[in-house]
C-alpha distance (Angstrom), angle and dihedral (degrees) to the residues before:
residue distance angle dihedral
X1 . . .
X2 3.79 . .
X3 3.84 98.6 .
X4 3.89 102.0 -174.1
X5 3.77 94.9 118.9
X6 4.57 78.7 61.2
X7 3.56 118.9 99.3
X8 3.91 112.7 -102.1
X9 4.10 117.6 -70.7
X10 3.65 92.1 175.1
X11 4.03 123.4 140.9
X12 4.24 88.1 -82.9
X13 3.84 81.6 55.4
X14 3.99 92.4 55.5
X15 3.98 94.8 48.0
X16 3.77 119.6 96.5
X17 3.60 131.4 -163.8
X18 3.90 114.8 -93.8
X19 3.83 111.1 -148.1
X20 4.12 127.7 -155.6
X21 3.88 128.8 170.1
X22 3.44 104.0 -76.7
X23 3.37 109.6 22.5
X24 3.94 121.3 141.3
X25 3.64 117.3 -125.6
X26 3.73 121.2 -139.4
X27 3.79 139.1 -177.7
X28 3.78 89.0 -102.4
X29 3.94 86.6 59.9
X30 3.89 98.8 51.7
X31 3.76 86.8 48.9
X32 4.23 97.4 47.4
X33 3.95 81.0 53.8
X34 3.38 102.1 47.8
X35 4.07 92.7 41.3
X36 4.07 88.3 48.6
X37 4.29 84.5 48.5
X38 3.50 91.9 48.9
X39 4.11 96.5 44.3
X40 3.58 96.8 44.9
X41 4.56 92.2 49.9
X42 4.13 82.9 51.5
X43 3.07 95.8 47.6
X44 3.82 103.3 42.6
X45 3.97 83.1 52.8
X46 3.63 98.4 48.3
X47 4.04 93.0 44.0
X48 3.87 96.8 40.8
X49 3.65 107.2 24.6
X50 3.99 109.6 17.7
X51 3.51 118.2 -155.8
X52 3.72 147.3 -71.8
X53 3.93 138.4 80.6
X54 3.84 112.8 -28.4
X55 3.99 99.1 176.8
X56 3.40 141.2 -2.3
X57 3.72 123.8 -11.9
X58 3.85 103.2 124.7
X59 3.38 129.7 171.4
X60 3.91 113.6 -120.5
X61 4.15 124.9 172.6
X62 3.61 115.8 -123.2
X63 3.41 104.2 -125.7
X64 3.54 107.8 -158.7
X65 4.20 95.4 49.8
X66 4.00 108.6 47.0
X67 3.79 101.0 -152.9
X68 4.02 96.2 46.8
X69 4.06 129.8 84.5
X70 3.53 129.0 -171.4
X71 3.81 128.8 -131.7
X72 3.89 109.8 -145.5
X73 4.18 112.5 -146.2
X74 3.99 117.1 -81.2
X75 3.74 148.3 133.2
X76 3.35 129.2 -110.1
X77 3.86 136.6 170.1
X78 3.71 119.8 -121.6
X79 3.86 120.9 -128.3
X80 4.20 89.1 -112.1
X81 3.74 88.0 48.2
X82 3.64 104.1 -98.7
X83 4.26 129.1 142.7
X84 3.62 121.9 -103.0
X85 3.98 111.9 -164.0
X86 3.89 119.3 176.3
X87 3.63 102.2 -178.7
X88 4.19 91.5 -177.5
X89 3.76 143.0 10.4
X90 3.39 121.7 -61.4
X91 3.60 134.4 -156.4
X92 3.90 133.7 -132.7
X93 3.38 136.1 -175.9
X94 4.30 119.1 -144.3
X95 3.68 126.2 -156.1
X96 3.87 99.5 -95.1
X97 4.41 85.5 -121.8
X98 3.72 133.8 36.3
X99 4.02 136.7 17.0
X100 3.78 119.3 -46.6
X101 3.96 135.3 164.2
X102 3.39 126.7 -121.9
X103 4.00 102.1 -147.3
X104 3.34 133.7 170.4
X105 4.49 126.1 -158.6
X106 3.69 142.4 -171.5
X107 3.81 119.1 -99.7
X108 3.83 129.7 171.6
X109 4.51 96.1 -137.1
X110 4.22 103.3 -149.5
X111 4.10 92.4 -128.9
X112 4.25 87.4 -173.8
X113 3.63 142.7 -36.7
X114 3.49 105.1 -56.4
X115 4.16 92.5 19.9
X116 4.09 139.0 90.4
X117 3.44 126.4 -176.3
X118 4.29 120.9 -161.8
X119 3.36 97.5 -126.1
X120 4.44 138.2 151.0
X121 3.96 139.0 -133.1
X122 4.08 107.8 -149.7
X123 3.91 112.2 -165.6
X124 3.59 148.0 158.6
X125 3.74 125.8 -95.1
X126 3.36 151.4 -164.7
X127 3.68 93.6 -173.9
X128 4.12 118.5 47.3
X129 4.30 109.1 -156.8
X130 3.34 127.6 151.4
X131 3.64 149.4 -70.4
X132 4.20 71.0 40.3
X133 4.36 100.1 100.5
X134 3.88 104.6 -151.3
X135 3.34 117.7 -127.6
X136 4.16 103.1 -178.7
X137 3.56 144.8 -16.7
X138 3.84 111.4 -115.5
X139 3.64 121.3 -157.1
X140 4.17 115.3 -169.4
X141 3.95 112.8 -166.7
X142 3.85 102.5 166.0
X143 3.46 112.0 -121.2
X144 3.84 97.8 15.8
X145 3.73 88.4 60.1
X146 3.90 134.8 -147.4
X147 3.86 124.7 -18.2
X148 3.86 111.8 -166.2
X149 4.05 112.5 -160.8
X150 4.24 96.6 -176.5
X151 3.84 89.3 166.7
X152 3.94 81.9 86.9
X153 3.88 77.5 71.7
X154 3.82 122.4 117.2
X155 4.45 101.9 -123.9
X156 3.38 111.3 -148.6
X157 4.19 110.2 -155.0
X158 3.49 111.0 -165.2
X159 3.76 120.0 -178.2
């Protein structure tokens, strides 16, 4: 897997911070921890685990508005290693005609200043690529409504 849209796990990303009584701790330090953290959780996910959905996450029409689906809670694993957690539903509007993908992605949300929250965007596509996971194949045919193929979806099996 070509994993160029992945943050960095390069030889800086595999060094950790050494402490000793009396050392001074900078900015650079908190950062060279939490990018060594960080590296080593992706890549113990992508090397042990792999990636795709590991619970939850269906795809479900809403049946009372035609052109939207709903995304049940889950986990899933992104291809660069990263955590997915939907804690409740969440819902997606589909071009009213044609195939789309529902997909869902990684993305680190800056809460404030000095703050980051893990976080994830889930849309509609026309176009899958990844570090998007997909989540269903929707197909929109006016009156005959939605079709939703989610064995297109990428089963994680842990255990």
């Amino acid at each position: 897997m070509d994993l160029a849209g992945c943050p960095p796990d390069d030889d800086g990303a595999r060094e950790r911070v050494r402490y000793f009584f009396g050392r001074l701790l900078g900015v650079d330090d908190f950062n060279q921890e939490q990018e060594y953290l960080l590296a080593k959780g992706r890549r113990h996910n992508r090397m042990l685990h792999g990636w795709g959905v590991v619970v939850g996450l269906e795809v479900s029409a809403i049946a009372s508005e035609g052109t939207h689906v709903s995304v049940a809670p889950g986990y899933a694993l992104d291809p660069c290693g990263n955590e997915i957690s939907v804690d409740e539903s969440v819902p997606v509007e589909v071009p009213s005609d044609g195939t789309s993908f529902v997909v869902v992605r990684f993305e680190e949300v800056v809460v404030r200043e000095a703050r980051v929250r893990d976080s994830f965007a889930i849309h509609s596509v026309r176009d899958y690529v990844e570090p998007w996971i997909l989540l269903a194949a929707i197909t929109a045919d006016g009156d005959k409504g939605l079709a939703i193929d989610c064995s297109v979806r990428r089963q994680l099996a842990l255990g």
